[in-house]
Every structure is written in C-alpha cells, then in structure tokens.
C-alpha positions in Angstrom: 2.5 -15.8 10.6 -0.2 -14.3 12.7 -0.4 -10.4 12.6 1.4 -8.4 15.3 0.1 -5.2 16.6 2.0 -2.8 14.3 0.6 -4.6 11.0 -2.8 -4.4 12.6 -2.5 -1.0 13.0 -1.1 -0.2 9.5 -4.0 -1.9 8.0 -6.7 0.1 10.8 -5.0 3.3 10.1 -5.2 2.5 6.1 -9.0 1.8 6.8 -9.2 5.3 8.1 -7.1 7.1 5.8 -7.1 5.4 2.3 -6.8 8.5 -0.2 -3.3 9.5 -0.6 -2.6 13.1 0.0 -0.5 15.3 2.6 -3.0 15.3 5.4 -2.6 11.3 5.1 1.4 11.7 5.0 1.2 14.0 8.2 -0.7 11.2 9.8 1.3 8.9 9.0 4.5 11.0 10.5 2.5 11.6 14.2 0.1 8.8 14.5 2.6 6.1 13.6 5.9 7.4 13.9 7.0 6.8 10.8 7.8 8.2 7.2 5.6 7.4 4.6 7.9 5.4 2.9 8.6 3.5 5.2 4.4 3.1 6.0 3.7 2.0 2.2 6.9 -0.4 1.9 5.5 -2.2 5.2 1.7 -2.0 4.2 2.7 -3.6 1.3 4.6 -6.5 2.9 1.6 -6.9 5.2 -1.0 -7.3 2.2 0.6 -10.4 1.0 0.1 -12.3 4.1 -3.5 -14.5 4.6 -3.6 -13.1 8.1 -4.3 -9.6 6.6 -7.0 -11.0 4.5 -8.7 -12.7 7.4 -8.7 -9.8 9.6 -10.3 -7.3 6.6 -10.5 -9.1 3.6 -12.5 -5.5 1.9 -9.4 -3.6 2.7 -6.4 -5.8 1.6 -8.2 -6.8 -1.6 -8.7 -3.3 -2.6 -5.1 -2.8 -2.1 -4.0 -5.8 -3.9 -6.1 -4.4 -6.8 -4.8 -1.2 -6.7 -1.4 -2.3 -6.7 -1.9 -4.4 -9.5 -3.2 -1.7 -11.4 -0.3 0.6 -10.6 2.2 -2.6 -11.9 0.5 -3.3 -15.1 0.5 0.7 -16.5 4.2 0.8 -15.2 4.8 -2.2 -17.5 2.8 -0.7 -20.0 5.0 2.6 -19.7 8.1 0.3 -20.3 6.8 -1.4 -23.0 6.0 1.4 -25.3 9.2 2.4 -27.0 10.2 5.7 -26.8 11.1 8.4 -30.0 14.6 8.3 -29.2 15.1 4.5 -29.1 13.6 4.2 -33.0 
C-alpha cells in the first residue's frame, strides 16, 4: 500500500525531530495535530510497511532497530524473576 501524505509526513517530521523530549512532544501537538501517543502508535504502524523503507530506508531502519532494542530489554525485564516470586 503506497504511502499517503500523513505517513509521509510522520516519517519527514521524525527525520527532523528524532530525540524524544518535550520540545518534540509540543511539536508533535501543533505541527501535526495530534497527541504523541497517538504520533508513535501510527509511526510505528508506518515503519512496517516496504513503502516506508523505499522512501528513507536510513530513517525507518534506525527505527526498526531501536524498537527492537526497546522489545528485547522488556523481555529481558520479564524474564528475570523477581524477589517476591522465589
């Protein structure tokens, strides 16, 4: 499915603004319109699609990777049992 104009400018704005902080959040808000929940739960669907790749292959990869990352210590976290379930 070929990307429309509001996943194009998801990834463009992530391009512009990829650290994570409140400055990016208020951004987010006027620029897009948006909450930032709602920005990272469709910037995430958009990722996983080809046509992302194609149109800046730099960008979604790094996200993919980052994602990843964040995944595998969250499974890590689970994994590790706790004191109180001994």
């Amino acid at each position: 499915m070929p990307l429309n104009d509001r996943d194009r400018a998801l990834l463009d704005f992530e391009s512009r603004h990829p650290r994570h902080d409140a400055v990016k959040e208020e951004a987010v808000r006027t620029e897009l319109a948006m909450t930032p929940a709602r920005y990272y739960q469709l910037l995430g669907r958009v990722i996983d699609t080809a046509d992302a790749a194609a149109y800046d292959a730099l960008l979604v990869h790094r996200l993919r990777r980052l994602r990843d990352a964040r995944e595998r210590e969250r499974a890590a976290r689970a994994a590790i049992p706790t004191a109180a379930a001994r």
